[in-house]
Structure formats: structure tokens, C-alpha cells
PANUZA-982318 format. One record per residue: residue in one letter; residue number from 1; x, y, z of N, C-alpha, C in turn. Coordinates in Angstrom, 3 decimals, always signed. Layout:
residues N
  code  pos        nX        nY        nZ       caX       caY       caZ        cX        cY        cZ
     A  NUM         X         Y         Z         X         Y         Z         X         Y         Z
...
END
This chain:
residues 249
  code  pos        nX        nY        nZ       caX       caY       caZ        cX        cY        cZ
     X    1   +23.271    +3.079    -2.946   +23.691    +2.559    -1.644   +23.838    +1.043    -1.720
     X    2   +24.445    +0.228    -0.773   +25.421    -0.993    -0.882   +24.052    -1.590    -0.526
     X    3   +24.040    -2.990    -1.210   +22.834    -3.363    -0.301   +23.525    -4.074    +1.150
     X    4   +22.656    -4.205    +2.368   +22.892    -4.710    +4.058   +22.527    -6.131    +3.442
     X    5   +21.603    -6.465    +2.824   +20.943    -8.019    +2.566   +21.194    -7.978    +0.911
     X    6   +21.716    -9.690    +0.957   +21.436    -9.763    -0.766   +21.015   -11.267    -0.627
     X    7   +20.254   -11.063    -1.623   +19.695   -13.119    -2.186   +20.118   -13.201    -2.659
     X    8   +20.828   -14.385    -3.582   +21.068   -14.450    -5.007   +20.632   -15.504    -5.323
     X    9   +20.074   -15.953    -6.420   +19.614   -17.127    -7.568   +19.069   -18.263    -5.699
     X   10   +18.837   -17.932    -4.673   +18.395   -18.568    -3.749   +17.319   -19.514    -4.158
     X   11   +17.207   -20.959    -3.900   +16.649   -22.237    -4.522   +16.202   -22.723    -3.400
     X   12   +14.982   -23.141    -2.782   +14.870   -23.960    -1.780   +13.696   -24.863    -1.986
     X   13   +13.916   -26.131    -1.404   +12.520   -27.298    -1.593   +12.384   -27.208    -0.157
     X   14   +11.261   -27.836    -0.192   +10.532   -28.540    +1.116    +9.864   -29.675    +0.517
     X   15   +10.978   -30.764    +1.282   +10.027   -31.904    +0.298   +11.091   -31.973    -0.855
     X   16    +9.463   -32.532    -1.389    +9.159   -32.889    -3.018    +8.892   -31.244    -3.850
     X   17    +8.706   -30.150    -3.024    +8.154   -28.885    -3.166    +8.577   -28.040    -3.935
     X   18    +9.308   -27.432    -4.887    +9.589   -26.239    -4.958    +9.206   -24.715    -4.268
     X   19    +9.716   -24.424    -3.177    +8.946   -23.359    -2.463    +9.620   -21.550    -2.829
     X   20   +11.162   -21.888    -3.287   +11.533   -20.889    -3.641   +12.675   -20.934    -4.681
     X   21   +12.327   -20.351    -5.964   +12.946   -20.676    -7.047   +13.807   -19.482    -7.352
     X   22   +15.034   -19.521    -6.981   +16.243   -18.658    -7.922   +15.504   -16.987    -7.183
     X   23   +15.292   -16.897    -6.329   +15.294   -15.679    -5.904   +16.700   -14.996    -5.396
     X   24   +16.345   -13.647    -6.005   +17.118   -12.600    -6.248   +16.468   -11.318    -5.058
     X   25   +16.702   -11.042    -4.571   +16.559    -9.922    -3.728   +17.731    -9.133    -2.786
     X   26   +17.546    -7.365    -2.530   +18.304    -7.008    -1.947   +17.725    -5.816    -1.086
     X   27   +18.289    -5.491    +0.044   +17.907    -4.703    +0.902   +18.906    -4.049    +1.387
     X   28   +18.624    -2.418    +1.587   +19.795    -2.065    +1.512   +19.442    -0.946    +3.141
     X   29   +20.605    -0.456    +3.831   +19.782    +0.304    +5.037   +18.834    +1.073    +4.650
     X   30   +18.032    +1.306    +5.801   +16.805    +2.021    +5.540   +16.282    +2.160    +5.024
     X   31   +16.003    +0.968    +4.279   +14.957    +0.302    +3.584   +13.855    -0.529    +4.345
     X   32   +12.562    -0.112    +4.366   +12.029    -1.190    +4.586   +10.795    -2.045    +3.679
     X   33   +11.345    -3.204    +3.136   +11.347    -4.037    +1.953    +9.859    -5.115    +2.705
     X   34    +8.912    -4.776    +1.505    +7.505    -5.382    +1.963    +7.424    -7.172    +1.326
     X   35    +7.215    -8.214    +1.822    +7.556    -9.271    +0.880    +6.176    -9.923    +0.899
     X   36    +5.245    -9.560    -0.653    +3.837    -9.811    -0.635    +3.798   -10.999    -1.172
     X   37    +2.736   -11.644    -1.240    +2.230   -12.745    -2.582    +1.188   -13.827    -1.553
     X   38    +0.634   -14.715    -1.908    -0.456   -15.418    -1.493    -0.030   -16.876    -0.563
     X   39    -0.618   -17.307    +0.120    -0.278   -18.145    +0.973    +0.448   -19.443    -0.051
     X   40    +1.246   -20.009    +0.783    +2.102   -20.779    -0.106    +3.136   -20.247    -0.747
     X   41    +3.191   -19.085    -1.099    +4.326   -18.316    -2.119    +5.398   -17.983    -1.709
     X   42    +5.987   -19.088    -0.423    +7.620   -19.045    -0.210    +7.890   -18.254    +0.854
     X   43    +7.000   -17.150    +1.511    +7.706   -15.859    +1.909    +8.301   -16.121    +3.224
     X   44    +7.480   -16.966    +3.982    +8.283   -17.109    +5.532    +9.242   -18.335    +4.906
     X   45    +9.052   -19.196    +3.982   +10.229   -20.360    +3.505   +11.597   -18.991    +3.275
     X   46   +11.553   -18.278    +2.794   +12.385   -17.375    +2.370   +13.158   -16.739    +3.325
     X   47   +12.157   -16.259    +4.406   +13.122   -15.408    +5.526   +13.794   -16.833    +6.098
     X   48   +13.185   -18.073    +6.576   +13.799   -18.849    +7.118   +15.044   -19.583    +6.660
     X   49   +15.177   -19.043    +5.217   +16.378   -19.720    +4.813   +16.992   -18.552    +4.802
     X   50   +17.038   -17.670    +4.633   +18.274   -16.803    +5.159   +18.545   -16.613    +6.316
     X   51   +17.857   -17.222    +7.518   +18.034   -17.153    +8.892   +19.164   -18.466    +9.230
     X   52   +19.108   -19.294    +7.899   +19.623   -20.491    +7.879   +19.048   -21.758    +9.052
     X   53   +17.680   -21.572    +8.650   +16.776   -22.506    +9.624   +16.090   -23.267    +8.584
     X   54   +15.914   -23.149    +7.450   +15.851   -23.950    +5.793   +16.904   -23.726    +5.394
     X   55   +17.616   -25.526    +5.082   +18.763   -25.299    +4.095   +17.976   -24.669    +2.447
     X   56   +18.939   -24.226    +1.612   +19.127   -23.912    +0.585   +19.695   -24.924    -0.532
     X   57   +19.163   -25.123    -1.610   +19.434   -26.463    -2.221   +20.383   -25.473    -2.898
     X   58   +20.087   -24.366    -3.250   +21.643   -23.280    -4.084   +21.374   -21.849    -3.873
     X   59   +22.136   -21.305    -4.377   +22.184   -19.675    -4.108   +22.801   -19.530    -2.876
     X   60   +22.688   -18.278    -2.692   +23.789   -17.671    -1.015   +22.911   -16.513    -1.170
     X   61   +23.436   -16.084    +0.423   +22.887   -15.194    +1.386   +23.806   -14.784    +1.821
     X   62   +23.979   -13.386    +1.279   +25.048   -12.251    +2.305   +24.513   -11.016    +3.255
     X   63   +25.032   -10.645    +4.169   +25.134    -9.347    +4.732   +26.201    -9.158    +4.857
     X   64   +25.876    -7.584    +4.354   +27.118    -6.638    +3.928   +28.035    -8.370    +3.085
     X   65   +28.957    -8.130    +3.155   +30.087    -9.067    +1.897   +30.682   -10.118    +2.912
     X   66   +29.858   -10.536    +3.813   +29.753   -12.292    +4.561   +28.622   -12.637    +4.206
     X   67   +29.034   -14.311    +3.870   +27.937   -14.781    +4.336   +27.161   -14.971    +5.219
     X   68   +25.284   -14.964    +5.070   +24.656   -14.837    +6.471   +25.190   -15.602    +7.703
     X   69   +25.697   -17.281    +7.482   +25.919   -18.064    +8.432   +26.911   -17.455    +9.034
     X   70   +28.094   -16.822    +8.782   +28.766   -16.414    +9.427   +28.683   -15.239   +10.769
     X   71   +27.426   -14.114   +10.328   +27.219   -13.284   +10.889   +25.761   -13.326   +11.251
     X   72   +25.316   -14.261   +12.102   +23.701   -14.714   +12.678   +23.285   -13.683   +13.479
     X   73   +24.762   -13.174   +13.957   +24.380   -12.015   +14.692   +24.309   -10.762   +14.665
     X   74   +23.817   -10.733   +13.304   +23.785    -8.829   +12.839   +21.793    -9.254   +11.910
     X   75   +21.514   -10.336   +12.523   +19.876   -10.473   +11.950   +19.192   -10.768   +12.795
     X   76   +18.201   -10.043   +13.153   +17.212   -10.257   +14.341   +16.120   -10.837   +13.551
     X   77   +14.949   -11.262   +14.070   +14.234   -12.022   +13.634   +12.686   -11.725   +14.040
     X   78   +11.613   -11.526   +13.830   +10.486   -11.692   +14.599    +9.526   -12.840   +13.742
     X   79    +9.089   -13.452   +14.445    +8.251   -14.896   +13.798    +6.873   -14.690   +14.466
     X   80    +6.125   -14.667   +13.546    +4.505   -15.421   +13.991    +4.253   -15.908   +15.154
     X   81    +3.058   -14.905   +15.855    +3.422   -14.949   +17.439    +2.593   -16.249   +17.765
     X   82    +2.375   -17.342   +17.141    +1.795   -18.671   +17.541    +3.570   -19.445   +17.913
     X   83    +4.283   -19.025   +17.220    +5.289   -19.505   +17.628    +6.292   -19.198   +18.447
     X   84    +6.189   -18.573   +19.285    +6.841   -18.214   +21.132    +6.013   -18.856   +21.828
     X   85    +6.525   -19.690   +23.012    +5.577   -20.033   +23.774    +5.598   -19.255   +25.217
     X   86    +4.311   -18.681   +24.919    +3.790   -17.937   +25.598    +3.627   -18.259   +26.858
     X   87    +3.199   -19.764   +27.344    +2.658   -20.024   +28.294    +3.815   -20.583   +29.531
     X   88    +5.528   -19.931   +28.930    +6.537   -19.859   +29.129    +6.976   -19.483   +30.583
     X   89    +7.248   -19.423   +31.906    +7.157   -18.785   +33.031    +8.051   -17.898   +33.242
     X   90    +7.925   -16.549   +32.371    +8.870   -15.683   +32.519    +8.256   -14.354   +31.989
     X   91    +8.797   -13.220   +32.764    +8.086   -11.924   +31.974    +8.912   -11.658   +31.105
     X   92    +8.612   -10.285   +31.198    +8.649    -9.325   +30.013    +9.963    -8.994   +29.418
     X   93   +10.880    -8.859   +30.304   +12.527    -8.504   +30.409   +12.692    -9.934   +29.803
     X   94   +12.468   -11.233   +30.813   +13.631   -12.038   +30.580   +12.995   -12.602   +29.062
     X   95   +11.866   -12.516   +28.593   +11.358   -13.224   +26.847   +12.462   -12.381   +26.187
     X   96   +12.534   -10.977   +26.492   +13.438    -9.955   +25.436   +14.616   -10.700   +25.554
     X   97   +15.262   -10.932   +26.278   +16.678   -10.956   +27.221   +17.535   -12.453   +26.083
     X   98   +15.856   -13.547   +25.565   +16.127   -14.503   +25.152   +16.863   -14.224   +23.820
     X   99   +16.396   -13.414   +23.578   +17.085   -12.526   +22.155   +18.639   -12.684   +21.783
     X  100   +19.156   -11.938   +23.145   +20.559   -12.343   +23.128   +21.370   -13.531   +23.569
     X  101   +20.514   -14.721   +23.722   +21.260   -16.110   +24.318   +22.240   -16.300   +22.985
     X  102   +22.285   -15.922   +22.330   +23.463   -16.263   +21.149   +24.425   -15.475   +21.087
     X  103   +24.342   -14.162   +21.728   +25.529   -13.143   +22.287   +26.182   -13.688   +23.411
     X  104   +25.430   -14.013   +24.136   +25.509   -14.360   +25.921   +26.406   -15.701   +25.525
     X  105   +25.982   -16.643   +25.054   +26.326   -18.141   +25.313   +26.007   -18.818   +26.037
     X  106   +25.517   -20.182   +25.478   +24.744   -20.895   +26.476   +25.397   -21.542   +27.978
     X  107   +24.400   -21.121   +29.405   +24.766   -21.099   +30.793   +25.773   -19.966   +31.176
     X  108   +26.016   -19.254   +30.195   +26.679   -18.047   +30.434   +25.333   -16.838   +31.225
     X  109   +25.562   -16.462   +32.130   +24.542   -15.409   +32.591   +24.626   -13.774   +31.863
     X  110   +23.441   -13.265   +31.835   +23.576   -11.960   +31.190   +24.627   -10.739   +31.757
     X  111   +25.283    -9.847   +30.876   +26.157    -8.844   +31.621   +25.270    -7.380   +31.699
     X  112   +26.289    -6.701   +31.675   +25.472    -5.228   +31.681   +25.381    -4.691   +30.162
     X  113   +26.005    -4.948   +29.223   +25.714    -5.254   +27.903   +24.295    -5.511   +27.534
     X  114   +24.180    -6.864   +28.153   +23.439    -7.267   +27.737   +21.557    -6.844   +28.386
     X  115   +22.032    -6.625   +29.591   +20.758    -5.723   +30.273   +20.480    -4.383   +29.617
     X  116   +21.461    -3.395   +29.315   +21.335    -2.395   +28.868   +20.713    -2.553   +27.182
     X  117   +21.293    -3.715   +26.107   +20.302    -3.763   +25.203   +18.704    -4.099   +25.363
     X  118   +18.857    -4.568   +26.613   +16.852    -5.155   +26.763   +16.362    -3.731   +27.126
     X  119   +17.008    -3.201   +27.888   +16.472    -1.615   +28.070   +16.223    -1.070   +26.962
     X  120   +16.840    -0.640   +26.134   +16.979    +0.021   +24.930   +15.959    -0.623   +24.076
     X  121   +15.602    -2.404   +24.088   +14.399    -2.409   +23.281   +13.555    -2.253   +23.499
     X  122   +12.794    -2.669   +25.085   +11.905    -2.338   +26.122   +11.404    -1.167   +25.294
     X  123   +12.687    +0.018   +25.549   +12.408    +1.689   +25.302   +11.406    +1.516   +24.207
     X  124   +12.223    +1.420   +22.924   +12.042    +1.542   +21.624   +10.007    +0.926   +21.194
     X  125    +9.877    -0.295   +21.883    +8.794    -0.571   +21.727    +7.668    -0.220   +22.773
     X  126    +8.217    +0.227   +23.708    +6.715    +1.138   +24.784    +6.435    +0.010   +25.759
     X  127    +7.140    -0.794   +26.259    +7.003    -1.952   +26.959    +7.409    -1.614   +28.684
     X  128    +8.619    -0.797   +28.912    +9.303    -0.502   +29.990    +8.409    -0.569   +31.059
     X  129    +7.266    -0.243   +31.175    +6.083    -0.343   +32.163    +5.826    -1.455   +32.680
     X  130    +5.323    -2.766   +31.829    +5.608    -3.636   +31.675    +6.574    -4.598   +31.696
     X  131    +7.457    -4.710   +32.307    +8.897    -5.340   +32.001    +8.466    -6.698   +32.760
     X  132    +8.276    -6.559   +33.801    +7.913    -7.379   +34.975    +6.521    -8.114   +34.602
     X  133    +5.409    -8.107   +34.213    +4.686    -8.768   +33.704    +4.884   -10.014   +33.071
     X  134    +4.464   -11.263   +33.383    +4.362   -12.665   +33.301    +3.916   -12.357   +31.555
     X  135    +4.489   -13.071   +30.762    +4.188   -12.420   +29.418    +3.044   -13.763   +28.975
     X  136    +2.463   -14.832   +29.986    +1.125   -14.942   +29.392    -0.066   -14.463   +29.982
     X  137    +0.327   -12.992   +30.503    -0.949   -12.342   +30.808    -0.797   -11.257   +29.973
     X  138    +0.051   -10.878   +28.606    -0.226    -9.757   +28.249    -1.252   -10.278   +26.496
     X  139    -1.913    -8.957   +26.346    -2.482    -8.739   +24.989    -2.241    -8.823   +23.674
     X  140    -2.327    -9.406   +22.475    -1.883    -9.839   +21.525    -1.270    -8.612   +21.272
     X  141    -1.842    -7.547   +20.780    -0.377    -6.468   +20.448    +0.934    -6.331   +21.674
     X  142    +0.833    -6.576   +22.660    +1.904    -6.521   +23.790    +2.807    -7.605   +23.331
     X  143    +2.602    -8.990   +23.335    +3.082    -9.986   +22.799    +3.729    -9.878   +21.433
     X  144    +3.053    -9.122   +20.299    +3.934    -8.442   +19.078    +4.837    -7.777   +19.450
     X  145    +4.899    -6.980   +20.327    +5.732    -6.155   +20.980    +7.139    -6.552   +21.334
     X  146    +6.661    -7.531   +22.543    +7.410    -8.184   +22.960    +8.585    -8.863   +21.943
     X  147    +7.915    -9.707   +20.924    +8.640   -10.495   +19.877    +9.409    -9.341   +19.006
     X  148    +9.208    -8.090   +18.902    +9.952    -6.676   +18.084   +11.251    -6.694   +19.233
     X  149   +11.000    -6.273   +20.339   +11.928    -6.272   +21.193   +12.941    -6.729   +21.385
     X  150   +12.086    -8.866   +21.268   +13.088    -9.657   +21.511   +14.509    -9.518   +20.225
     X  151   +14.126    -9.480   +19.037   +14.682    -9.444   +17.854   +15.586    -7.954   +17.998
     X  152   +15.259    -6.822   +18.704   +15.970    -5.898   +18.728   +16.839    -5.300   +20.063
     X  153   +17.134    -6.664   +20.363   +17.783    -6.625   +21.611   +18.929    -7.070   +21.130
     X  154   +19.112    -7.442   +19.760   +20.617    -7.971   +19.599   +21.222    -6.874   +18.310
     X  155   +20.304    -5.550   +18.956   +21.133    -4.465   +17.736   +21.469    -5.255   +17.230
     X  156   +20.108    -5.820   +15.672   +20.766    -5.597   +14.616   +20.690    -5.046   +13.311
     X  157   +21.627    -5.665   +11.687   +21.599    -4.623   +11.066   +20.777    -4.837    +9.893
     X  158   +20.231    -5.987   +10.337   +19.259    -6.807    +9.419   +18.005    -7.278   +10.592
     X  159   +16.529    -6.488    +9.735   +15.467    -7.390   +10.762   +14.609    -7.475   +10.234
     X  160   +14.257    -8.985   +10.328   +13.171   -10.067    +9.092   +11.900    -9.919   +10.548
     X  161   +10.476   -10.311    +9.911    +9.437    -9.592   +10.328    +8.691   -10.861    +9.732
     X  162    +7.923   -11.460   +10.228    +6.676   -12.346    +9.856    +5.307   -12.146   +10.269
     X  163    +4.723   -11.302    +9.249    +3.517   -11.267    +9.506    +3.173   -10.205   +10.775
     X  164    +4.290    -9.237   +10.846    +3.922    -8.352   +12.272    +2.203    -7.558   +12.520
     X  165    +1.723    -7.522   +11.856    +0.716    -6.883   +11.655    -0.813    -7.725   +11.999
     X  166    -0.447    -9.402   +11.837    -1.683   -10.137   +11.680    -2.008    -9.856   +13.251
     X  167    -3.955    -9.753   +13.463    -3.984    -9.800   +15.088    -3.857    -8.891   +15.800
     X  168    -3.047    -7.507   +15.392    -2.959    -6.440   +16.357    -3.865    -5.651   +16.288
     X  169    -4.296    -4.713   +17.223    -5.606    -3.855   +17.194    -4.866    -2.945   +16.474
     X  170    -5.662    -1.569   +16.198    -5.285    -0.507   +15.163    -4.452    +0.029   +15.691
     X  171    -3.925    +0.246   +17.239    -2.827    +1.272   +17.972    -1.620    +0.513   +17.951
     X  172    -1.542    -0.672   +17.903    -0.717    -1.584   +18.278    -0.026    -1.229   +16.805
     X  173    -0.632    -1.503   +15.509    -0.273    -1.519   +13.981    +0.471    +0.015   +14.045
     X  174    -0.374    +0.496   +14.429    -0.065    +1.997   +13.898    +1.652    +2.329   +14.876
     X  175    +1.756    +2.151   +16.435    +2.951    +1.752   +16.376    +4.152    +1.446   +16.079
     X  176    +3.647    -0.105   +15.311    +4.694    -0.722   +15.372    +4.713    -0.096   +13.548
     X  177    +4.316    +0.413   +12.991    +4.383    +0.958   +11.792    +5.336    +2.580   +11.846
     X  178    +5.076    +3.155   +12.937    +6.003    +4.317   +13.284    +7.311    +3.619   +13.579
     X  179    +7.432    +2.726   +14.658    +8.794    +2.060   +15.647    +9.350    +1.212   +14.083
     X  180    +9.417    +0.444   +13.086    +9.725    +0.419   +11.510   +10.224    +1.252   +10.726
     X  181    +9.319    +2.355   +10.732    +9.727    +3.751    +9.926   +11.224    +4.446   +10.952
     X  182   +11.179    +4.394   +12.040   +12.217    +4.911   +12.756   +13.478    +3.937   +12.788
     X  183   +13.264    +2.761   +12.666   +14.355    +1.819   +12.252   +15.116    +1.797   +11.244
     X  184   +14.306    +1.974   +10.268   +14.901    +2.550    +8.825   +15.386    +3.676    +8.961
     X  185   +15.041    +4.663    +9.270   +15.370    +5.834    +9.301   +17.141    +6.076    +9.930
     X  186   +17.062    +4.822   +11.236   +18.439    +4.532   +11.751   +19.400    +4.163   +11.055
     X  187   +18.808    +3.045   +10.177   +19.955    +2.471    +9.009   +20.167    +1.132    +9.048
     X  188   +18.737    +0.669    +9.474   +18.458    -0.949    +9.573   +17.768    -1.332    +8.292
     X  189   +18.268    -2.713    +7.821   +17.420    -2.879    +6.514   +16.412    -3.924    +6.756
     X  190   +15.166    -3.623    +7.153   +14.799    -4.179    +7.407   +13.522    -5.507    +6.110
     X  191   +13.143    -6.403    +6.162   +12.070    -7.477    +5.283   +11.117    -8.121    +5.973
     X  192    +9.897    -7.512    +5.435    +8.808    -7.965    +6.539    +7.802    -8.753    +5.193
     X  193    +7.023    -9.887    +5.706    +6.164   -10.605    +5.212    +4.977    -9.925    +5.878
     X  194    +3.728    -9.399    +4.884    +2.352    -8.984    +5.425    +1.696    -9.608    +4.534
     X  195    +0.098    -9.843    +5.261    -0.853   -10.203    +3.922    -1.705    -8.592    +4.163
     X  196    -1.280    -7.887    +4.952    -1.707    -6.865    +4.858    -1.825    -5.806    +3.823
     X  197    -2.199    -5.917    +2.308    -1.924    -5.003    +1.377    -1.730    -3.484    +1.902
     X  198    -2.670    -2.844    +2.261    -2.879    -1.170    +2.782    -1.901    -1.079    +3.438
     X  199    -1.588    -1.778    +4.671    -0.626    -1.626    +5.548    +0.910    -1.173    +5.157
     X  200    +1.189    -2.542    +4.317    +2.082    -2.520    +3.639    +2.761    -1.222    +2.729
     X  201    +1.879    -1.319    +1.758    +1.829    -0.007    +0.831    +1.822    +1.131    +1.579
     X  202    +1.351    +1.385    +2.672    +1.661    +2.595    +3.213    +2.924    +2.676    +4.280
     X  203    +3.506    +1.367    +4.940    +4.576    +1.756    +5.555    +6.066    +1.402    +4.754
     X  204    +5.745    +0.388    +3.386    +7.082    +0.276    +2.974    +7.287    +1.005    +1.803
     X  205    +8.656    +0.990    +1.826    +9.561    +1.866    +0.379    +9.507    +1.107    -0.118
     X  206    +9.511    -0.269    -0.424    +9.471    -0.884    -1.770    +8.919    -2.488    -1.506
     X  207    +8.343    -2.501    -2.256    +7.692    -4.191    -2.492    +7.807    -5.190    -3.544
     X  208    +8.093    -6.118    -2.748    +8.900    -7.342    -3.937    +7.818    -8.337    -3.373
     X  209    +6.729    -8.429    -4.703    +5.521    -9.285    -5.202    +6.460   -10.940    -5.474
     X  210    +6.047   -11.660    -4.412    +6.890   -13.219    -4.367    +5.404   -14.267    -4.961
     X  211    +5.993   -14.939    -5.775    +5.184   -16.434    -5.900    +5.926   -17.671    -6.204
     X  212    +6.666   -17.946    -5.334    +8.017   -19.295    -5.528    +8.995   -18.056    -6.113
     X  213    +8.723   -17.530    -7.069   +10.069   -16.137    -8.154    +9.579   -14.991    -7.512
     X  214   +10.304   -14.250    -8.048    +9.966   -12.578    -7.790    +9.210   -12.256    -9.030
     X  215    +7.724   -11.773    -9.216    +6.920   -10.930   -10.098    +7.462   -10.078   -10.368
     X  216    +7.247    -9.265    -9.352    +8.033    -7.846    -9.494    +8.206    -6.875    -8.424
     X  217    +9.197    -6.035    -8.412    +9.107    -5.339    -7.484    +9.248    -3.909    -7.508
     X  218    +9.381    -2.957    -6.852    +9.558    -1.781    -7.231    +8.661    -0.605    -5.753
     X  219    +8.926    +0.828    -6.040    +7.868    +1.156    -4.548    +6.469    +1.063    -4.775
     X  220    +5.485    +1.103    -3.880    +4.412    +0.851    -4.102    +3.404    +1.879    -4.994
     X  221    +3.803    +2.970    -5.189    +3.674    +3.967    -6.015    +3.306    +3.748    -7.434
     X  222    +4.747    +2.833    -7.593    +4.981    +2.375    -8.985    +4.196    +0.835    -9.533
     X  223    +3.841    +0.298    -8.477    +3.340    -0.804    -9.295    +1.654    -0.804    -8.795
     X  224    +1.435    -0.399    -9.370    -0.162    -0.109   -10.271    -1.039    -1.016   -11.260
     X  225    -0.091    -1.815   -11.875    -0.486    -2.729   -13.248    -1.464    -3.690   -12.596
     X  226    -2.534    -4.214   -13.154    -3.240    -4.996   -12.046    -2.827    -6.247   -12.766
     X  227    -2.790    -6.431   -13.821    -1.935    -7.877   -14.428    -0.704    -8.064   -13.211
     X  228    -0.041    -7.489   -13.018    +1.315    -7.986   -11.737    +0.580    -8.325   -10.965
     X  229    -0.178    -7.930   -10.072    -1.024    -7.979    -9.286    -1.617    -9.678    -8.900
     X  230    -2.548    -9.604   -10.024    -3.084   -11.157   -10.535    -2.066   -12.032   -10.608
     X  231    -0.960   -11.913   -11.457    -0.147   -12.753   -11.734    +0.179   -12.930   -10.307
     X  232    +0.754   -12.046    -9.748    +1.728   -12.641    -8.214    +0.440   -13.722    -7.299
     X  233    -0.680   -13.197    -7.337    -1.723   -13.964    -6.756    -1.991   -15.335    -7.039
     X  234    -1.865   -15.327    -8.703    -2.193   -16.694    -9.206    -3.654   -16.706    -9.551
     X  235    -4.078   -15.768   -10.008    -5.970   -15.682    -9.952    -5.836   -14.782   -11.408
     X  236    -7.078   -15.472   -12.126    -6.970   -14.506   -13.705    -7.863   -13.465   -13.335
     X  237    -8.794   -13.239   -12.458    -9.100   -11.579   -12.079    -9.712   -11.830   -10.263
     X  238    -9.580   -10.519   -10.252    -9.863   -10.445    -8.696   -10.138    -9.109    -8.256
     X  239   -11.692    -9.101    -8.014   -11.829    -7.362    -8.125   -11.484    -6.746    -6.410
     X  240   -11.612    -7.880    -5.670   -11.276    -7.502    -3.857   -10.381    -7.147    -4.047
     X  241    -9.266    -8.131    -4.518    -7.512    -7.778    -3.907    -7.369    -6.326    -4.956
     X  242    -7.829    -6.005    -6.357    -7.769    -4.747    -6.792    -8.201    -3.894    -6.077
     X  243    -9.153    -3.573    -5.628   -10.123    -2.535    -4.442    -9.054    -2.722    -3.259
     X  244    -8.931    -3.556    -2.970    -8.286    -3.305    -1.566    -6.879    -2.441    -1.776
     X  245    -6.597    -2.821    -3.288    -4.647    -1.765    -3.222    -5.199    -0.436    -3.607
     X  246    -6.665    -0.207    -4.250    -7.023    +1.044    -4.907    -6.464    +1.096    -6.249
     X  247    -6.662    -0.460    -6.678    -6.302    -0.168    -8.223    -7.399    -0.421    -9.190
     X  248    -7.950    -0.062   -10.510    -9.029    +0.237   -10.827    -8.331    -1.166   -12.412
     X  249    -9.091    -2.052   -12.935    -8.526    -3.116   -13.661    -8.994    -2.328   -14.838
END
């Protein structure tokens, strides 16, 4: 199958930094692509430069056979919920609704288009009850919620994920780990950043181990080696992060 997302030889600094070196990655529908490795190791630098919010010192970014810049609007986005501001004076509908200000156009008011996609994400994430709720009175998984929504209010065919998992109680995870699996299943390709090992390994088809490069990748099935493991970490042994994937060194 074609890949929906491709990296190629993608190069990015911050700074003086090297944060992402010559990455290669691809995602193809209904896939959903786990992007592991240890703090520092590029991964939200990574989604953000294919969002084209970090320039790229080289390489390109396509969906489907455009480049990303061209088509901003076939990639939804969800970011680290420290970064929505919450304390924002608006509920539940209109945070989603913000989703599509790049469909809409700015001072352009919403159509029925565009109401009918907030419905449809509302649906999808279990929120509809809620719509009307001032969204800084809701609960850290509601607020994850919310940010799934907002990103899938602009049907699209690409959806990058930061850290969805940090912070949510176990119903909230378990969720938004079904509402993922059913996305894929649609024919969205979706790339999510977790430090969640278990999580991960159990909701994605395949994982691409990042440290500035790609280690390695492959489904979680398959990579077992605890040397990859270490290496992507940067640590010459580590018996937690082994125990925690259930790998025996």
C-alpha cells in the first residue's frame, strides 16, 4: 500500500542543535505508526516539522505525492494539552470548531459544513453531552478529548498525536486507544509520540524507535532485541525500560 505520509532524508536544527538527522519515515492508511525514543530524541521536533511549524534545514515532506505545505489541510494535529489554553472563554463545540479556522478563513463565520464536522467529532470522541461546557471546567481526559476532536474536525487523512496518553486516567486511555484503532481501521494514517511503552506496543502496528535517526523500526512483535532497545535510549543497560516492554536481556 502507497504510503499517506512520507519523510525523506528530513534534517532539522534547533539552534546550534542537531534535533533530527536525515529521517526517513512512512505511513501509510491505517496505519497507526508509534514514534518512541527518550526525551530529547526529536519526536515532537519531528511532527512539528512536518506540520511545517519547524523549518527543515533539508529533506521534504509529502502526503499522498504533494508536498505537506501545500495540503495543511488533509493533517490534523493534536499537541500536548499544556499547550491549548484552557483558561480560554469558550466551550466545548466552539475549542473543536477552532480546528477548522483554516477551512473557514479568517472572520469568515462557520457554515453547515463546518458545524456538521464538529458534530461528527464531538460523536467520534464521546463529548456530545458535553458540547456546551466551558472547557476550563472539564477533566484532563475530557480536555484530551477535546484536543482529538479538535484535530478531527478537519477530516483528515493524516493525524499526528503528541503524547495523547500522558495524564489520562485508565478509561480515558483505553478510549482513546479504541477511537485510534477505529481511525485506522477508516483509512487514516495516523503518528503518535508516547513515552508510554505498554500502551504503545499494544495499540500500534508498527514502531519507529527515534534518537535524532531512526534505530529501528518494525511491529512491535518483531522488535524484541534489547540492544535496539538500549541503543534508541542511549543507556548501555537498563533493566526497567526492559521489564516494562517484557523483554528479558
Amino acid at each position: 500500500m502507497s504510503p499517506v505520509l512520507r519523510v525523506e532524508s528530513l534534517t532539522v536544527r534547533l539552534g546550534e542543535r542537531l534535533a533530527v538527522d536525515a529521517v526517513d519515515l512512512a505511513v501509510a492508511a491505517g496505519e497507526l505508526v508509534g514514534l518512541i525514543g527518550p526525551n530529547g530524541a526529536g519526536k515532537t521536533t519531528l511532527l512539528r516539522a512536518v506540520l511545517g511549524l519547524t523549518p527543515a534545514e533539508s529533506g521534504r515532506v509529502l502526503v499522498g505525492d504533494e508536498p505537506a505545505a501545500r495540503v495543511r489541510h488533509l493533517i490534523g494535529y493534536v499537541p500536548q494539552r499544556h499547550e491549548f489554553a484552557w483558561d480560554f472563554p469558550v466551550d466545548v463545540a466552539g475549542a473543536v470548531l477552532t480546528g477548522r479556522t483554516r477551512s473557514i478563513g479568517w472572520l469568515r463565520r462557520a457554515g453547515a459544513v463546518d458545524r456538521a464536522a464538529v458534530d461528527e467529532a464531538l460523536e467520534r470522541v464521546g463529548l456530545t453531552a458535553l458540547r456546551g461546557r466551558p472547557i476550563g471546567q472539564l477533566s484532563g481526559g475530557q480536555r484530551q478529548r477535546v484536543l482529538v476532536a479538535r484535530a478531527l474536525a478537519l477530516r483528515p487523512a493524516v493525524l499526528l498525536l503528541d503524547e495523547p496518553f500522558t495524564g489520562v486516567d485508565v478509561p480515558t486511555q483505553e478510549l482513546l486507544t479504541e477511537l485510534l484503532a477505529r481511525l485506522a481501521a477508516d483509512g487514516a494514517a495516523l503518528l503518535m509520540t508516547t513515552h508510554d511503552l505498554p500502551a504503545a506496543a499494544g495499540a500500534c502496528t508498527r514502531l519507529c524507535l527515534l534518537n535524532q535517526r531512526v534505530v529501528a523500526e518494525g511491529p512491535p512483535g518483531e522488535l524484541r532485541e534489547p540492544a535496539v532497545w538500549l541503543r534508541a535510549f542511549g543507556v548501555t543497560s537498563s533493566e526497567q525500560l526492559l521489564t516494562t516492554l517484557g523483554i528479558t536481556s
